[in-house]
C-alpha positions in Angstrom: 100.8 120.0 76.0 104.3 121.7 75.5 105.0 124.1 72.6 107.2 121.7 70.3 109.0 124.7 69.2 109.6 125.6 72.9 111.0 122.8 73.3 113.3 122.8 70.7 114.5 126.3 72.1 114.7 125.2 75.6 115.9 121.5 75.8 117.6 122.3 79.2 114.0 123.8 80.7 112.1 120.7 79.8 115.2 117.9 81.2 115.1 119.8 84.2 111.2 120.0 84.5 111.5 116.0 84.3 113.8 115.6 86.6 111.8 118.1 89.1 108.9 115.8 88.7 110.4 112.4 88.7 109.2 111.5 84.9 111.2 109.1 82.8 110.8 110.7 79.1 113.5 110.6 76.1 113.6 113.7 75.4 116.4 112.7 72.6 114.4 110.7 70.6 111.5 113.5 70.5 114.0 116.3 69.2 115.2 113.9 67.0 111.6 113.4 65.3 110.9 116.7 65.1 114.3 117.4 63.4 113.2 114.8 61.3 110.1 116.2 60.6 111.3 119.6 59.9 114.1 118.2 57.3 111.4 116.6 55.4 109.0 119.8 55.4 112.0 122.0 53.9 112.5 119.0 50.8 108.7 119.3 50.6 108.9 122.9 49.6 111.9 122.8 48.0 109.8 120.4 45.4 107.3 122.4 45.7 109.2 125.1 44.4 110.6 123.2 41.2 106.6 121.9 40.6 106.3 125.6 40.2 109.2 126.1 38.0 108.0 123.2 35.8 104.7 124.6 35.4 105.7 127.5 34.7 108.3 126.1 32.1 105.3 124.2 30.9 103.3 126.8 30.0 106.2 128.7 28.3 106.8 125.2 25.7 103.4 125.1 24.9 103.1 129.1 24.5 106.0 128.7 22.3 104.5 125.4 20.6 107.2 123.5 21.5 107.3 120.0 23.0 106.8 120.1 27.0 107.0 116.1 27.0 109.8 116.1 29.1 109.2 118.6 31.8 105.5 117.2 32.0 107.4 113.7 33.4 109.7 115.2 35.4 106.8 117.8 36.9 105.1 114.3 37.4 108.1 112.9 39.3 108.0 115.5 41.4 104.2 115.7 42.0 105.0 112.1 43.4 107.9 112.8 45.7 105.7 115.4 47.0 102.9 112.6 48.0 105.4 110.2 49.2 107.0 112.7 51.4 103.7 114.6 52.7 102.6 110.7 53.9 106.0 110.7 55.8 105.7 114.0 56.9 102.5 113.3 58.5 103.8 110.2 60.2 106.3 112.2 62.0 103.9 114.7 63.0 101.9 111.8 64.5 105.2 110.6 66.1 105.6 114.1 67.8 102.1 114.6 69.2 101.8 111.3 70.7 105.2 112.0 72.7 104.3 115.4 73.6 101.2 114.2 74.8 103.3 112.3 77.4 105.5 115.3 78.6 103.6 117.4 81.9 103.2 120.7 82.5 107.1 122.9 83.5 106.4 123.7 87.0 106.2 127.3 87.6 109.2 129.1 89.4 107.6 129.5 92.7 106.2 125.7 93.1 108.7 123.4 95.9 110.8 120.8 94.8 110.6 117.5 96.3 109.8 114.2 95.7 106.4 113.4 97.2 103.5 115.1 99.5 106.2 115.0 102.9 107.9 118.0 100.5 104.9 119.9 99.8 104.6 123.8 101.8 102.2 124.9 104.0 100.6 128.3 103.4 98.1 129.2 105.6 95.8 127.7 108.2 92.4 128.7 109.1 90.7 128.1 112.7 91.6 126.0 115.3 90.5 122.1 115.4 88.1 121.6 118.0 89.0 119.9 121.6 86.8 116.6 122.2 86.0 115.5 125.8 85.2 112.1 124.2 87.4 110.5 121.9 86.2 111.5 118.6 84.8 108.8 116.0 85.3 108.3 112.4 82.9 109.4 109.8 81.6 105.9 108.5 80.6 104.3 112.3 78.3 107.7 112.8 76.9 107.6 109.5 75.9 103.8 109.8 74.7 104.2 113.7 72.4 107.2 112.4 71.3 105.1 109.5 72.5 107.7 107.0 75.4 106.1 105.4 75.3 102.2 104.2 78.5 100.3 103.0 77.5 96.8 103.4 74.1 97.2 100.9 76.4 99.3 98.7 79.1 97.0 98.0 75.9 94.3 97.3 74.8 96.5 95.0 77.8 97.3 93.2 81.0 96.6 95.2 83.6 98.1 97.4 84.5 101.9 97.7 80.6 102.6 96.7 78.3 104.3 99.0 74.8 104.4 99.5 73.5 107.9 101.5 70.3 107.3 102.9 67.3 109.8 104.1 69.2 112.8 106.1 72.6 111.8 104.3 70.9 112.2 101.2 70.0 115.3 101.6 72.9 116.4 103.3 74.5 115.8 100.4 71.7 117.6 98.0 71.9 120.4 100.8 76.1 120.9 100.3 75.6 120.6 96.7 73.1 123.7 96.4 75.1 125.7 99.1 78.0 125.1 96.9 76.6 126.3 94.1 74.9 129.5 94.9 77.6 130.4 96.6 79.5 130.3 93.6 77.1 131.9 91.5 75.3 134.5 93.3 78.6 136.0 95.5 82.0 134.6 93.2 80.4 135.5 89.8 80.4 132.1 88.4 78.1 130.5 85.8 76.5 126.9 86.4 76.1 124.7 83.7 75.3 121.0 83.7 77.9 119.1 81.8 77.4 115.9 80.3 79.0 113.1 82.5 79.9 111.2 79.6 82.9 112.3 77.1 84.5 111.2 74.1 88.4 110.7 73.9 89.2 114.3 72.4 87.6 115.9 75.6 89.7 113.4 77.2 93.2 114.4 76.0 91.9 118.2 75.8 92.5 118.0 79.3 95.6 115.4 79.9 93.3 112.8 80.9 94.4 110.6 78.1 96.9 108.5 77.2 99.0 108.9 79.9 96.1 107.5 82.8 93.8 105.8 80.7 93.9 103.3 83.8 92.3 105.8 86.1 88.9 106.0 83.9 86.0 104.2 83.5 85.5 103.6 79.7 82.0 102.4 77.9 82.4 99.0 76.0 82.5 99.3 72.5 81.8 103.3 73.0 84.1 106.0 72.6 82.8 107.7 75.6 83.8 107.7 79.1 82.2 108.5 82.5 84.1 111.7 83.9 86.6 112.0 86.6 85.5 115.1 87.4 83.8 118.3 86.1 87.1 119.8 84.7 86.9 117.4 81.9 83.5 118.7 80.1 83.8 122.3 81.3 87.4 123.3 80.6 86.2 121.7 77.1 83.3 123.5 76.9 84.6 126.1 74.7 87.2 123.5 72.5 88.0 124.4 69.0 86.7 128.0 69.5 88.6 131.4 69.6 87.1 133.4 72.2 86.8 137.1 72.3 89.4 138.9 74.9 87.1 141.2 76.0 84.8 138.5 77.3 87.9 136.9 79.7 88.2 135.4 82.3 85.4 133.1 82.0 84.1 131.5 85.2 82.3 128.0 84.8 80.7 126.0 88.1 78.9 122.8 87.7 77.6 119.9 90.4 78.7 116.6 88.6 78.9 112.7 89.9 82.8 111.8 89.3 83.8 108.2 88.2 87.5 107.0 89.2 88.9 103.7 89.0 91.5 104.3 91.9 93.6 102.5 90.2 97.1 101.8 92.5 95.0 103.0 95.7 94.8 99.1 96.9 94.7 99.4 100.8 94.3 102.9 101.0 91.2 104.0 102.5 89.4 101.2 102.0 86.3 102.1 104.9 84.2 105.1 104.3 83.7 108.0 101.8 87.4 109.0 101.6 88.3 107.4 98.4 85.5 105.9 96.4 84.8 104.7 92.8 81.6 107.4 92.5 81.3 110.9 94.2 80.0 114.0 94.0 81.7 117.3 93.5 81.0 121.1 93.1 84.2 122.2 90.4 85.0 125.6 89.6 86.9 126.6 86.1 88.2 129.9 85.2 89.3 130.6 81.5 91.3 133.7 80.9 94.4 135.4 79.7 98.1 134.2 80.1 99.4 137.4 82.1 96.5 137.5 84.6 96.2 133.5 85.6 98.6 133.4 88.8 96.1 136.0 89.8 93.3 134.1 89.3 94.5 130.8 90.9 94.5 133.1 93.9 91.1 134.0 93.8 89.8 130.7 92.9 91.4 128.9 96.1 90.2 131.8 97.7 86.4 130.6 96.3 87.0 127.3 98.1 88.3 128.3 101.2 85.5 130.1 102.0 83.3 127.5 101.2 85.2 125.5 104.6 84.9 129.1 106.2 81.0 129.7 106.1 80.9 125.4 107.3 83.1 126.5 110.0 85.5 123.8 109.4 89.3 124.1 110.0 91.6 123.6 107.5 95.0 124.6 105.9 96.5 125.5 102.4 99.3 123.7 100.9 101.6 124.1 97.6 101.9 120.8 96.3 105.6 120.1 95.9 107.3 119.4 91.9 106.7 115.6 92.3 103.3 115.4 93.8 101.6 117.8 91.5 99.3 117.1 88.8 100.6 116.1 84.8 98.6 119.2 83.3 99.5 121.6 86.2 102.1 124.3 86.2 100.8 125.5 90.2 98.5 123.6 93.0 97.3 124.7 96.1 95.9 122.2 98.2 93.1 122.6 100.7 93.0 119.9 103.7 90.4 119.7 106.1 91.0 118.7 109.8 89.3 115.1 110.4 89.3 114.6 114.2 89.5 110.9 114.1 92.8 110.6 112.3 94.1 113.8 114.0 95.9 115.1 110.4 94.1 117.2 107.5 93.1 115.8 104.1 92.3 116.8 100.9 89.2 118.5 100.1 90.2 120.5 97.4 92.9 120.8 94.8 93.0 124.5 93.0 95.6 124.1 89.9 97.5 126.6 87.3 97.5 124.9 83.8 98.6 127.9 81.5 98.2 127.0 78.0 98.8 123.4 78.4 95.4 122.0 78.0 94.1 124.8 76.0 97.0 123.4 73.4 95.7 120.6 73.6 91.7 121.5 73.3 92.9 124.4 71.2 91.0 127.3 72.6 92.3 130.3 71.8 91.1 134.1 72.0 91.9 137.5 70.1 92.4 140.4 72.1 90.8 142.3 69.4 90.5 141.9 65.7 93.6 142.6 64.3 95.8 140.3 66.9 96.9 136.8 66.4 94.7 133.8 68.4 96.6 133.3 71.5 96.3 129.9 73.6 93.7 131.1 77.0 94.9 129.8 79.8 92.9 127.6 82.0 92.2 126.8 86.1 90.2 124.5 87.4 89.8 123.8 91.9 87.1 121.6 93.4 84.5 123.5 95.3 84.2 121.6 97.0 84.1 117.6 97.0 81.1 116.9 98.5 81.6 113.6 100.4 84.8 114.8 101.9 82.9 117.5 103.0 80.2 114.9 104.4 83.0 113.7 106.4 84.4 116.4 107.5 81.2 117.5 108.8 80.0 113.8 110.4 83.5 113.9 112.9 83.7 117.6 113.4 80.4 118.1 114.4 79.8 114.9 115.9 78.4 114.9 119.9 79.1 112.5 122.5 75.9 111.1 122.3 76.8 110.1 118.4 73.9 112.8 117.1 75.6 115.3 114.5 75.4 119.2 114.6 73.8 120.6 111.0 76.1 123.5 110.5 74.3 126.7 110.6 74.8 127.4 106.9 73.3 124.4 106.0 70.2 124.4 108.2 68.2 126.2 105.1 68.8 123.7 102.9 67.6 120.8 105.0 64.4 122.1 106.4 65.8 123.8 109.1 66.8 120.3 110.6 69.6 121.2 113.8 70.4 118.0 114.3 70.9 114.6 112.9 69.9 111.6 115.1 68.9 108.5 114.9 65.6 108.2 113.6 65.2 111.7 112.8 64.2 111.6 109.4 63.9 114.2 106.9 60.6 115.9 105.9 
């Protein structure tokens, strides 16, 4: 969420940040609220100034034994303007925060304009795809001819855009999951916790999940809870409400959560295999810290993912995500594609995103950079590392033989028994 009074002191920033991100918002009628709002806090006071005066004039009559009939009334009068207009005054201040709510993130200075993803800027790549003598398959027909990945008893079970792993794909996926994760926290410095996967609304909107894609979730009937979109929600939460001590920044958070997404406008995209699904699995990564060091620290988080893709051997590229395809909450994102063989392009396993103060507004977590300063507003980053059943893909076609067996990347080969290869039949021990 935007600072209303920045805002009001840089109009022209906030029409241009809509206009870099495509958004339709009347900014008009917003200033105009708040200007309302503020007129009817300054004849609050001024009442509350006159209550004063006739209290004080109150005293003085009955001091003096004289008769304070009069200015008793008229202090009662005023003691009712006051309640009428503090109801109003709240109404506005309702009014405001539901359209702020509904403004994104101000891009930051050095993020592409453009419209959609053919706009966005590539950074970096890493490795070289591999050459096939064969033409390479996609992910889904290796899974279901080893028997490790199963659509059609999925979508029985549930419906489309499920998944059900089986045997070796299970634990393939177990296997990425605890690579992830020590990685994280025994060489990046990061502390696991396990979140809960279901949230209320206020952990919700803490992070710009709601209103404004209350479409994209999957909500409990007759609950206030939802299942999570992803680990951001619960951990960039974690500390919401709290003022944190300076000293302690930045705060690094990784957890392994399932992630629940509607897909909601994704009709006839990706419809076969694990590329866009209602349920998957992801390793996030959050860091909490201070406003003047966060560009520094989106840096090293994407570097945290990348090397992730660079101990799996798997060839990807970095890409700033352009003013209209970028997140609501973000002010910065990096993307991280991976190279899958069978559609010859990269794809996204990993978005790692700026979001200054703009959630921490909204959760209101704040921090003191020692005892005498003001609470400031943290700021906080979040970056998946990595999505797991991309990474299953990725992995299936870029490891796939000729024969349709898969290479286990060597990284992984721990954390499956020391299996080298999955083939038909060869189940895990």
């Amino acid at each position: 969420m935007l600072d209303i009074k920045f805002i009001r002191e840089n109009p022209d920033i906030v029409r241009d940040s809509l206009r870099k991100r495509h958004t339709e918002f009347d900014l008009e009628k917003l200033l105009r609220l708040e200007q309302e709002r503020r007129d009817l806090l300054y004849k609050v006071e001024q009442l509350k100034r006159q209550r004063n005066e006739s209290s004080e004039e109150i005293a003085r009559l009955k001091k003096e034994n004289k008769d304070a009939s009069a200015a008793i009334s008229r202090m009662r009068e005023v003691a009712e303007e006051i309640k009428r207009l503090d109801e109003l005054v709240r109404e506005k201040e309702s009014a405001v925060r539901s359209r702020l709510l509904l403004i994104p993130n101000v891009p930051h200075e050095s993020v592409p304009e453009g419209a959609d993803e053919q706009d966005n800027r590539e950074e970096r790549r890493w490795a070289e795809p591999r050459e096939f003598s064969f033409e390479p398959k996609d992910h889904a027909d290796i899974g279901e001819k080893l028997g490790i990945l199963d659509f059609e008893r999925a979508a029985r079970l549930s419906r489309a855009r499920f998944a059900l792993s089986v045997d070796l794909g299970a634990k393939l996926e177990r296997a990425l999951m605890n690579f992830m994760l020590d990685l994280h926290t025994r060489e990046h410095g990061y502390v696991e916790v396990l979140p809960p996967f279901l949230v209320n609304a206020d952990t919700m909107t803490g992070t710009g999940n709601l209103p404004k894609f209350a479409d994209e979730l999957f909500k409990c009937e007759n609950e206030d809870l939802y299942l999570v979109p992803t680990a951001e929600v619960p951990v960039t939460n974690i500390h919401k409400g709290e003022i944190l001590d300076g000293e302690l920044l930045p705060l690094l958070y990784t957890a392994h959560t399932p992630c629940f997404r509607s897909e909601a406008g994704s009709y006839g995209k990706d419809t076969r295999g694990l590329m866009r699904q209602h349920q998957f699995n992801k390793v996030e990564l959050v860091r909490i810290c201070t406003p003047e060091t966060s560009y520094d620290e989106l840096e090293r988080l994407v570097s945290d993912a990348e090397e992730v893709l660079k101990r799996l051997e798997l060839p990807y590229r970095v890409i700033t995500l352009c003013t209209g395809d970028m997140g609501f909450a973000v002010a910065k994102t990096y993307d991280i594609e991976v190279w899958i063989p069978s559609q010859a392009r990269y794809r996204e396993i990993s978005s790692c995103s700026n979001c200054t103060d703009f959630q921490a507004r909204r959760a209101n977590i704040r921090f003191k950079r020692d005892r005498k300063s003001k609470p400031e507003y943290v700021h906080t980053l979040n970056g998946s590392g990595l999505a797991i059943g991309r990474t299953v893909i990725a992995i299936l076609e870029n490891y796939q033989e000729a024969d349709g067996t898969v290479t286990v990347p060597r990284q992984l080969r721990p954390y499956l028994d020391g299996v080298e290869r999955i083939t038909p039949g060869n189940r895990a021990q």
